[in-house]
C-alpha positions in Angstrom: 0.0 0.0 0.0 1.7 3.5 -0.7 1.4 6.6 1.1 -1.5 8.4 -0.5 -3.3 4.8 -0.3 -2.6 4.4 3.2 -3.3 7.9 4.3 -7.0 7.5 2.7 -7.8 4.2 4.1 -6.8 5.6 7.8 -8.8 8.7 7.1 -11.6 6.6 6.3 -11.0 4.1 9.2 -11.2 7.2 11.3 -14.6 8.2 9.9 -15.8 4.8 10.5 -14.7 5.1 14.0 -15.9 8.4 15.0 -19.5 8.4 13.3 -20.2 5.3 14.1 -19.4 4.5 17.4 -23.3 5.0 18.6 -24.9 2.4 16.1 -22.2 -0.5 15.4 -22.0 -3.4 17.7 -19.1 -3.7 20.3 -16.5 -5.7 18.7 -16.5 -4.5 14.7 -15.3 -1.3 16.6 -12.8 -3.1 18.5 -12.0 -4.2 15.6 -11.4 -0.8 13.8 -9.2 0.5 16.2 -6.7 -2.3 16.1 -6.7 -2.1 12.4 -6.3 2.3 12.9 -3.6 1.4 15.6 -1.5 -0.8 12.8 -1.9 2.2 10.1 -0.1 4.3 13.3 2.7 1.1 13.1 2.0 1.1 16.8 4.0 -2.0 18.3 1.4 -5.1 19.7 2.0 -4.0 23.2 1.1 -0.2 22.6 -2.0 -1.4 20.3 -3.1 -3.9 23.6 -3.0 -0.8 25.7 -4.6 1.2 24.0 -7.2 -1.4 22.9 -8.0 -1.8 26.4 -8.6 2.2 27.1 -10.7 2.6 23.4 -12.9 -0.9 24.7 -13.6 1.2 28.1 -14.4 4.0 26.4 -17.1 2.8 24.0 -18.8 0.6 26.7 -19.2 3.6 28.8 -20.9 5.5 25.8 -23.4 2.7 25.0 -24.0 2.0 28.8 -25.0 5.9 29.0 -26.0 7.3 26.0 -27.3 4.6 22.9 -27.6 1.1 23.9 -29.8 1.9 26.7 -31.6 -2.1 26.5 -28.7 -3.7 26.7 -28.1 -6.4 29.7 -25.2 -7.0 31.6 -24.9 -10.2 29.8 -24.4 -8.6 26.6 -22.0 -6.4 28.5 -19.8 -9.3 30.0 -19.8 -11.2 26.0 -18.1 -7.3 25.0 -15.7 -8.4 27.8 -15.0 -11.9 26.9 -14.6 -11.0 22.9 -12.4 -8.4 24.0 -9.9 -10.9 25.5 -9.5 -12.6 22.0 -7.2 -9.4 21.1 -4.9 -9.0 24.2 -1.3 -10.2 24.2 -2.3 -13.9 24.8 -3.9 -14.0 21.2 -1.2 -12.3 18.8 -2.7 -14.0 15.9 -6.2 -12.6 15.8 -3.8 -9.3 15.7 -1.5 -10.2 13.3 -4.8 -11.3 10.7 -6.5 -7.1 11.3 -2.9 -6.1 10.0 -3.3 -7.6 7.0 -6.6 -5.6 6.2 -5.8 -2.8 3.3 -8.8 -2.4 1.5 -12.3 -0.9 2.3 -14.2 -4.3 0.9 -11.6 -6.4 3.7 -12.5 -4.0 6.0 -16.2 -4.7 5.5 -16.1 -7.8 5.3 -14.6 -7.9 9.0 -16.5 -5.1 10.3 -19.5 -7.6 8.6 -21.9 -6.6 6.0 -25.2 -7.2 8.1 -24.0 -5.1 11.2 -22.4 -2.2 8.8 -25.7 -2.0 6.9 -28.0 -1.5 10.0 -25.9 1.0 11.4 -26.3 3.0 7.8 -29.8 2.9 8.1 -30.1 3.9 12.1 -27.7 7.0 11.2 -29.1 7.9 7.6 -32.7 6.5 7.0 -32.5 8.1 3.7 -35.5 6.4 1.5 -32.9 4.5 -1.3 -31.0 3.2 1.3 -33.3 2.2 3.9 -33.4 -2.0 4.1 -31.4 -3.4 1.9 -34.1 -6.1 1.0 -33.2 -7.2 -2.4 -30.7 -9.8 -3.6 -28.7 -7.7 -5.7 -27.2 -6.0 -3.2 -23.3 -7.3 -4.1 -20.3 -5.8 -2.4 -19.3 -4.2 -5.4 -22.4 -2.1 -5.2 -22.0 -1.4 -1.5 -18.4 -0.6 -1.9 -20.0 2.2 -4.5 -22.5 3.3 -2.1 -20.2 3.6 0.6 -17.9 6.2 -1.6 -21.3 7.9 -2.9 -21.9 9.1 1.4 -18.2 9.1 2.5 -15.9 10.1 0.2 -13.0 11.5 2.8 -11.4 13.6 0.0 -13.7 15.8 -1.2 -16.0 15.8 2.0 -13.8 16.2 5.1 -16.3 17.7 7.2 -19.7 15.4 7.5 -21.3 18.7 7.6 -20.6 18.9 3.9 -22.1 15.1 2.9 -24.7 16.3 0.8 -28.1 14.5 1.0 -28.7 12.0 -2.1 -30.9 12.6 -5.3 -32.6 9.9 -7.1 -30.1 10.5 -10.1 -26.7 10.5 -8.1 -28.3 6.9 -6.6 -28.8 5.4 -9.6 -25.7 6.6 -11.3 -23.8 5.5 -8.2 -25.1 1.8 -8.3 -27.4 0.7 -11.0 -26.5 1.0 -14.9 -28.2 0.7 -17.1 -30.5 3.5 -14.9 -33.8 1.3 -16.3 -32.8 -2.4 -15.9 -32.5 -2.5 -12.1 -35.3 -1.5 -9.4 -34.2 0.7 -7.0 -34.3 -0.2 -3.7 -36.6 0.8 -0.8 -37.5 -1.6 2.2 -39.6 -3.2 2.4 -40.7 -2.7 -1.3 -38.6 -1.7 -4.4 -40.2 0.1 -7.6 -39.2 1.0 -10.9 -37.3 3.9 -12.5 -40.3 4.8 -14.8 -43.1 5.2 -12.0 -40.4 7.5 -10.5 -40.2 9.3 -13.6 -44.2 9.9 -13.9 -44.3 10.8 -10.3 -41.9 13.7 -10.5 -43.4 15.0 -13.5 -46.8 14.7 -12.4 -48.2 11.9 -14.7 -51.8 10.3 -13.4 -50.6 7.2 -12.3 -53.5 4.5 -11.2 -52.4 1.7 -8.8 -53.8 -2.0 -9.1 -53.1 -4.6 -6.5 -52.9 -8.0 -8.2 -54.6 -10.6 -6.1 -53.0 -14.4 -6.4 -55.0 -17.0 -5.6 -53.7 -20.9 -5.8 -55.6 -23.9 -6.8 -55.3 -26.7 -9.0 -55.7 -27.0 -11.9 -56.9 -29.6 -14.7 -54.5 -29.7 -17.4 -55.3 -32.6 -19.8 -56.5 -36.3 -19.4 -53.2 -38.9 -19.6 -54.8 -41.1 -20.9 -57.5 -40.4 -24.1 -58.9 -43.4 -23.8 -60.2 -43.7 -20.1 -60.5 -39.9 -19.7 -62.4 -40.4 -16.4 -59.7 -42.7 -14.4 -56.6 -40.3 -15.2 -56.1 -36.9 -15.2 -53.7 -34.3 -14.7 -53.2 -31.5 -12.3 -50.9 -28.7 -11.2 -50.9 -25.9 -8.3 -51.6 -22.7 -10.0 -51.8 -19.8 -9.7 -54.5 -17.3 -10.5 -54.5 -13.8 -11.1 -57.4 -10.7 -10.9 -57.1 -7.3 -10.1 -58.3 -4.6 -7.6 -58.1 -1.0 -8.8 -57.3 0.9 -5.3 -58.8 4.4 -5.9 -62.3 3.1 -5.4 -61.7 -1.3 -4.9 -63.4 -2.4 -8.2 -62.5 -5.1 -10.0 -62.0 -5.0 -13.9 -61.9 -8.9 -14.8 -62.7 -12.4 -13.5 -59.5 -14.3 -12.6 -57.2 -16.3 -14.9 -54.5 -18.6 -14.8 -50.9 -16.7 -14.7 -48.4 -19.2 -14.3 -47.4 -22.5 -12.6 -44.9 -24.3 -10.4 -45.2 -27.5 -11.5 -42.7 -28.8 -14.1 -45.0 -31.4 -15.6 -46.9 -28.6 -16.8 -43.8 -26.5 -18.2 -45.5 -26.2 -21.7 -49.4 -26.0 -20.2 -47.8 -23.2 -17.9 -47.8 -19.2 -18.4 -44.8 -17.6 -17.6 -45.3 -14.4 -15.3 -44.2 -11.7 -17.7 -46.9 -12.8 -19.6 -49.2 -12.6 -17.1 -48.2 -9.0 -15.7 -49.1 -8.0 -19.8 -52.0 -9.3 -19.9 -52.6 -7.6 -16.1 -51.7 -4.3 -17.8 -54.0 -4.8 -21.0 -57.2 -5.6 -18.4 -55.8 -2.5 -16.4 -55.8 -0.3 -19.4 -59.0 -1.0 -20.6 -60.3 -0.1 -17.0 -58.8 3.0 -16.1 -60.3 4.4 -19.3 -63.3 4.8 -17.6 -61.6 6.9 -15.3 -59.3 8.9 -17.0 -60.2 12.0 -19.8 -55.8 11.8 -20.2 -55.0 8.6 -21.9 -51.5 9.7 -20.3 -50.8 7.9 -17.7 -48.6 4.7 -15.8 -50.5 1.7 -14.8 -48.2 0.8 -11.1 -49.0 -3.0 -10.1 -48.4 -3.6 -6.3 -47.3 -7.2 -5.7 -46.7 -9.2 -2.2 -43.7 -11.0 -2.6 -44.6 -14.0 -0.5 -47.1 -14.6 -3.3 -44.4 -16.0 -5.8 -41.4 -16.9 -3.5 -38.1 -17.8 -5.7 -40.0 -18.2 -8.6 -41.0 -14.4 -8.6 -36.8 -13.9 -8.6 -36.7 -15.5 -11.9 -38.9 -13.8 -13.9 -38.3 -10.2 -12.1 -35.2 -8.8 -14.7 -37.7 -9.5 -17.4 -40.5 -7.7 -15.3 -38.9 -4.4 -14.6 -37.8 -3.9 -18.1 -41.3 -3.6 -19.4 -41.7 -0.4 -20.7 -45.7 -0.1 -19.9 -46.1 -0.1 -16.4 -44.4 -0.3 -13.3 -44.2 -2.9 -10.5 -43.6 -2.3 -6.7 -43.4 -4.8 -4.9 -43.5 -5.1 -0.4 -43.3 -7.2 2.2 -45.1 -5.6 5.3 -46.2 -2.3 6.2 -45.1 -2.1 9.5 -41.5 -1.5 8.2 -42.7 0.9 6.1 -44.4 3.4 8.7 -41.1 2.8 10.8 -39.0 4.4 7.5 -41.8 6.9 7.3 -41.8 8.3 11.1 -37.6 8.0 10.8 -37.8 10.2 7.5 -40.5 12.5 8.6 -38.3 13.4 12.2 -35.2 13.7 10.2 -37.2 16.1 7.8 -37.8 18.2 10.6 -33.8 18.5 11.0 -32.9 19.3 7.7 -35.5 21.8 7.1 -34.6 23.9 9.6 -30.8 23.7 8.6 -30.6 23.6 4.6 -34.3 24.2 2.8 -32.8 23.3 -0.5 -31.8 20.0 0.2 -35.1 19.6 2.4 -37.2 19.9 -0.9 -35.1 17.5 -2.4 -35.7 15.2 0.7 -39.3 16.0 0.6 -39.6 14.5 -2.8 -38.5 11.4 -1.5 -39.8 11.4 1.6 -43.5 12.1 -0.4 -42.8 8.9 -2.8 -42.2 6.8 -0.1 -45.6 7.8 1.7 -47.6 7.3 -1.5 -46.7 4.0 -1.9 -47.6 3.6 2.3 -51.0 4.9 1.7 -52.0 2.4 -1.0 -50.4 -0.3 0.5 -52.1 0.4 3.3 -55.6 0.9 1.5 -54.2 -3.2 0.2 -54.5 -4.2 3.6 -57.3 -2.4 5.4 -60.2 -3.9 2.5 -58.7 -7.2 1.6 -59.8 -9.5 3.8 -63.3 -7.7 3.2 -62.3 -8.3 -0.8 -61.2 -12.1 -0.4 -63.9 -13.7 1.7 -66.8 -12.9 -0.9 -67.2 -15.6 -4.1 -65.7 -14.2 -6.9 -68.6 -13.7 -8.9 -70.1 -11.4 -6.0 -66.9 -9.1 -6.0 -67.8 -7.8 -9.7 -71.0 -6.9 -9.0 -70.5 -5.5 -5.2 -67.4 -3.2 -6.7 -69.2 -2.2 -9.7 -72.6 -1.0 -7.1 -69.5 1.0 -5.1 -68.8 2.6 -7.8 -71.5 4.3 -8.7 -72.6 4.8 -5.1 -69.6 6.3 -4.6 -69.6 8.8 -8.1 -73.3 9.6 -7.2 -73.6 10.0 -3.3 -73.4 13.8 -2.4 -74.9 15.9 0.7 -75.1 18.8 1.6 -75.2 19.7 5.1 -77.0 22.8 6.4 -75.9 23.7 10.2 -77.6 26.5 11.9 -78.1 28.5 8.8 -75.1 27.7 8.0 -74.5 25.9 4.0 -71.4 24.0 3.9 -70.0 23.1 0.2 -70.6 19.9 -1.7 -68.3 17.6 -0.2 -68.1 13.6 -1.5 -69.4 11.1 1.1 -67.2 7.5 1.2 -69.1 4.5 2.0 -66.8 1.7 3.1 -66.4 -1.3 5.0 -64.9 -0.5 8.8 -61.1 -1.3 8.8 -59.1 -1.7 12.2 -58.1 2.1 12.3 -61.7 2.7 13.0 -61.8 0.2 16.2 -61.6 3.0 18.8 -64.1 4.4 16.9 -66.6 1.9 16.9 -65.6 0.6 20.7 -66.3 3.9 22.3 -69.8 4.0 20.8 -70.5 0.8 21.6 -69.8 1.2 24.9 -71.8 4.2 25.1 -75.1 2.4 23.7 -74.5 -0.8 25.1 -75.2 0.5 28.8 -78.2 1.9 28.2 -79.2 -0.7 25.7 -79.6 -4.2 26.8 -81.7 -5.4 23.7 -78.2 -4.0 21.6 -75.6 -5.7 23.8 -77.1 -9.3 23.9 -77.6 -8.9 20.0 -74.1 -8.1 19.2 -73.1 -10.8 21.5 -74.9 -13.4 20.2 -77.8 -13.9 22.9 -81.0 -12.5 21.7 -82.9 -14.0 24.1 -81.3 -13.2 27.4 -79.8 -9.7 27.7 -77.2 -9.4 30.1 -75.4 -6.2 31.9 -72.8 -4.7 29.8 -69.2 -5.8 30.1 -66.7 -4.7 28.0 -65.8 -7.2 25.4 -62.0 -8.0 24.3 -59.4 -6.4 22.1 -59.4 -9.7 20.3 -63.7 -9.9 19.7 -63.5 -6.7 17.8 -60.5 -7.9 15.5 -62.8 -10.8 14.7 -65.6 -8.3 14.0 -63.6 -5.9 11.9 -61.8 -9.2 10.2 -66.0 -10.6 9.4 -64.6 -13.9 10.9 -68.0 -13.9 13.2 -70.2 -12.8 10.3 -70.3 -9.4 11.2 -70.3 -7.2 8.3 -69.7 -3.1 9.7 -70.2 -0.6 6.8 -68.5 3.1 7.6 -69.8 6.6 6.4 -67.0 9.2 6.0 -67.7 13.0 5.9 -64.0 14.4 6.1 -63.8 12.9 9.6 -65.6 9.8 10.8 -69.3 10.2 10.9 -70.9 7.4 11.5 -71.2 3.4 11.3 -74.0 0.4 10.8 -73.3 -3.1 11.3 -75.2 -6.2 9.9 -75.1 -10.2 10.5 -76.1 -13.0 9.5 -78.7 -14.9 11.9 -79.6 -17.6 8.9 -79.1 -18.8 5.8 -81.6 -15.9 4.0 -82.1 -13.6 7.2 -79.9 -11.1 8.5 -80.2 -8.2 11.1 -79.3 -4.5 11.3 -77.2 -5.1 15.2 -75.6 -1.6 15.3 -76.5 1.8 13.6 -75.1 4.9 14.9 -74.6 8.8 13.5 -72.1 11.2 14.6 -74.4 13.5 17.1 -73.4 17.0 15.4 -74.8 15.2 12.0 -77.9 14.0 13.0 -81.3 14.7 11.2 -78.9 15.3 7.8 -79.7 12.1 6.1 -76.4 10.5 7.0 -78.1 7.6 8.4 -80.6 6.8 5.9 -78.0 6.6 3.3 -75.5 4.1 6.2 -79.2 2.3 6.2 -79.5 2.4 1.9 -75.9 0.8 1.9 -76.5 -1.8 4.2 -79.8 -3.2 2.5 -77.9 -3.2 -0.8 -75.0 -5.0 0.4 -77.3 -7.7 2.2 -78.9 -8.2 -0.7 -75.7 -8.8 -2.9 -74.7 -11.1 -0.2 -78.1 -13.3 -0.8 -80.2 -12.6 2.1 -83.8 -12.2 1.2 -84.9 -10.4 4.5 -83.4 -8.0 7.4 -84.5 -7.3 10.1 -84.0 -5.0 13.3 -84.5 -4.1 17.2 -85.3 -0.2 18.3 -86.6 0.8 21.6 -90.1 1.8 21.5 -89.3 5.4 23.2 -86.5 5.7 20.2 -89.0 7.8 17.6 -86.4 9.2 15.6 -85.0 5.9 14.5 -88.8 4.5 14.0 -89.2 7.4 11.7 -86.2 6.5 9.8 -87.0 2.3 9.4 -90.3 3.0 8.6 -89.2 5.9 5.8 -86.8 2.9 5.1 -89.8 0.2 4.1 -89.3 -1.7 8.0 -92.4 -3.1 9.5 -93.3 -3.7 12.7 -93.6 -7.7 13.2 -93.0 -8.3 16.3 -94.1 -6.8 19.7 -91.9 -7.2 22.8 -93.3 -5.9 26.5 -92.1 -5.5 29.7 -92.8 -5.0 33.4 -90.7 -3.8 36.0 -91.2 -6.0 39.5 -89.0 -3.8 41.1 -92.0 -1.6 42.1 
């Protein structure tokens, strides 16, 4: 190694040391000091010493100021790997000598442990996870230069925050071949492109669905006795912006390598996804201008999805973004939105330029998020029910308007949103409940299952109203939204063609305003699509408002219940 060479390793050893010291583990730092002690050509007795005063040092500072969970256990293992580098063990010395290169020293410090501390110290949106395969040393040895390179930024101060374009030039050429990277989802260059310019973009979430599949007989001759199947999978798509679905589904590909030439490879089936989702989105669009972005669960295709991904992002008509959870991704978010507020009050120019990324990242969160909220409402109706449920949304949703007039006051036309109730809305629902519930005995023992026997109010588990929310006891709740939430109604099934209105409650401050005969429109209709013939319903009889309404609603009285207090 000459001078220069050496002089710029041990400034970026030095870097290493000093930035890092807060977010690597214990012994890669231990580590970095011997190997900055041999660029000093300190002897093995001067590099022990002061190994044992830099080891002190750094426990103190995680014990105090970062690594505030860590036990003494983990504390005594520091102590024990420390031990491995004293006199008694010249060799493990003699080995970080021979480290002269920035990849070596990576590879000692250790990929997975250098990577986290990245993201804990710059959660910058093309950096943040690392999820993808293609991450090579080559390309982290790139991205390492692209945020630290020592000669032209000698003051971290001066380490500029990273544009789309420098990351891309940094560690993917061709720019359009590769995904860049963003945990726990990556997307393509041209969605990027239409985002920054402002191009309508509509998003799809492709729902897979696996099942056999009959492929031929074996056997022509005794067709009934042999035939032949294979898992496939299944493909149909849900348009996000209003959850209606363009086409029945249809077989995309499959594992099985008996059927290699019966199967459908997946770049086929992603085209043929885009044709379906071009023909829809002409409904909806006056601009024939605009990217078709396909969001994608990777657990749906497992290695297979790997295969066929270079040929996927190369497709020059739509994009694909594919995830893995969205808790990772609101952890990135609230990271990127606190270190926002830092850079905004230090630099505003490079906070815009932040803010763009920071804004991409959020968009995908938000439809992601819409993915998971409505489709376990989506995936537990027959398929031939979904078409026709989505297509009646639709139109609700494009024709329902009101306008509220508040002590002589006229608010503007606002759009209503008429929706199944998602688990952001169970504090919602729970503190009503609770409210109507304990004044309401003929509500509680209804939404408990016990129509016969009401019983005081007790409040019911955490894990009841996930079932409820989740339909797995039958309970289907419909929300009203009027730019905060407004109101609710719930329905359930009691029999094979009967169900019954449980639950139906409006906002107080929007009462009288026709909000609940619209909650009680929706319900019927959805009822209906779901095959019941009849509904049916329990109302106090002091409760005149709410007879008003189910009577204005086509209700009948069939049933008279009366009661006498012995208390008296």
């Amino acid at each position: 190694m000459n001078i220069d060479d050496k002089k710029s390793f041990q400034s970026f050893t030095n870097h290493l040391i000093d930035d890092f010291q807060d977010y690597l583990p214990f012994t890669p730092l231990c580590k970095l000091h011997v190997i900055d002690c041999y660029l000093q050509d300190m002897t093995n007795n001067d590099i022990t010493n002061s190994l044992a005063n830099f080891a002190e040092k750094i426990k103190n500072n995680k014990k105090n100021i970062h690594i505030t969970k860590r036990s003494t256990k983990e504390i005594d293992k520091d102590d024990k790997s420390l031990e491995r580098y004293s006199m008694s063990h010249q060799k493990k010395l003699s080995r970080l000598k021979e480290i002269s290169s920035i990849p070596e020293l990576l590879k000692i410090i250790g990929y997975k442990n250098f990577i986290h501390a990245i993201i804990e110290k710059y959660p910058f949106p093309p950096i943040a996870g690392f999820s993808s395969h293609r991450w090579t040393e080559e390309l982290l040895y790139k991205y390492i230069y692209l945020y630290f390179d020592i000669s032209k930024f000698k003051d971290k101060a001066d380490i500029p925050l990273p544009a789309f374009n420098t990351i891309r030039d940094a560690l993917h050429y061709p720019p359009i071949k590769y995904p860049y990277i963003i945990s726990p989802f990556k997307f393509s260059h041209k969605w990027l492109l239409s985002y920054y310019i402002k191009k309508p973009v509509d998003f799809y979430f492709v729902l897979m669905t696996k099942k056999p599949y009959e492929i031929s007989p074996t056997d022509k001759k005794r067709p009934h006795k042999s035939h032949r199947y294979d898992e496939s999978f299944f493909a149909s798509l849900i348009r996000l912006s209003d959850f209606s679905i363009p086409s029945k589904p249809f077989r995309s590909f499959s594992y099985s390598a008996q059927s290699a030439e019966e199967s459908v490879n997946l770049a086929y089936c992603f085209n043929k996804l885009y044709e379906i989702a071009i023909q829809h989105s002409k409904k909806f669009h006056s601009n024939s201008d605009y990217t078709i972005v396909f969001l994608v669960r990777e657990g749906n295709f497992k290695q297979e999805f790997n295969d066929y991904s270079d040929d996927l992002w190369t497709c020059p008509n739509y994009s694909l973004i594919t995830f893995r959870n969205i808790e990772t991704i609101i952890k990135t978010l609230k990271k990127l939105e606190n270190n926002l507020k830092k850079i905004t009050s230090e630099n505003k120019d490079s906070a815009n330029e932040y803010k763009k990324e920071y804004n991409v990242v959020n968009e995908i969160r938000r439809n992601i998020t819409a993915v998971n909220d409505n489709l376990p409402f989506l995936s537990n109706l027959p398929l031939e029910t979904r078409n026709d449920m989505a297509e009646y949304n639709l139109k609700k949703k494009n024709a329902l308007r009101l306008i509220i007039n508040d002590q002589n006051k006229i608010f503007e036309e606002k759009e209503i949103t008429i929706r199944c109730a998602t688990s952001y809305d169970l504090k919602f629902i729970k503190e009503n409940y609770e409210k109507l519930s304990k004044s309401n005995e003929v509500f509680y023992s209804s939404i408990t299952n016990n129509d016969d026997e009401p019983k005081q109010f007790k409040p019911l588990s955490n894990k009841y109203w996930k079932n409820l929310i989740n339909k797995i006891n039958g309970f289907i709740l419909i929300g009203l939204y009027y730019q905060k939430k407004r109101g609710f109604i719930v329905i359930k099934g009691i029999s094979k063609h009967e169900c019954r209105l449980i639950y139906l409650y409006v906002d107080e401050y929007y009462r009288q305003k026709g909000i609940g005969k619209h909650l009680l429109s929706e319900a019927k209709n959805t009822a209906k699509q779901l095959g019941y013939t009849k509904i049916s319903l329990y109302v106090l009889s002091n409760n005149e408002i709410a007879q008003s309404l189910y009577k204005n609603s086509n209700f009948e009285t069939t049933k008279l219940r009366m009661e006498c207090s012995l208390n008296e």
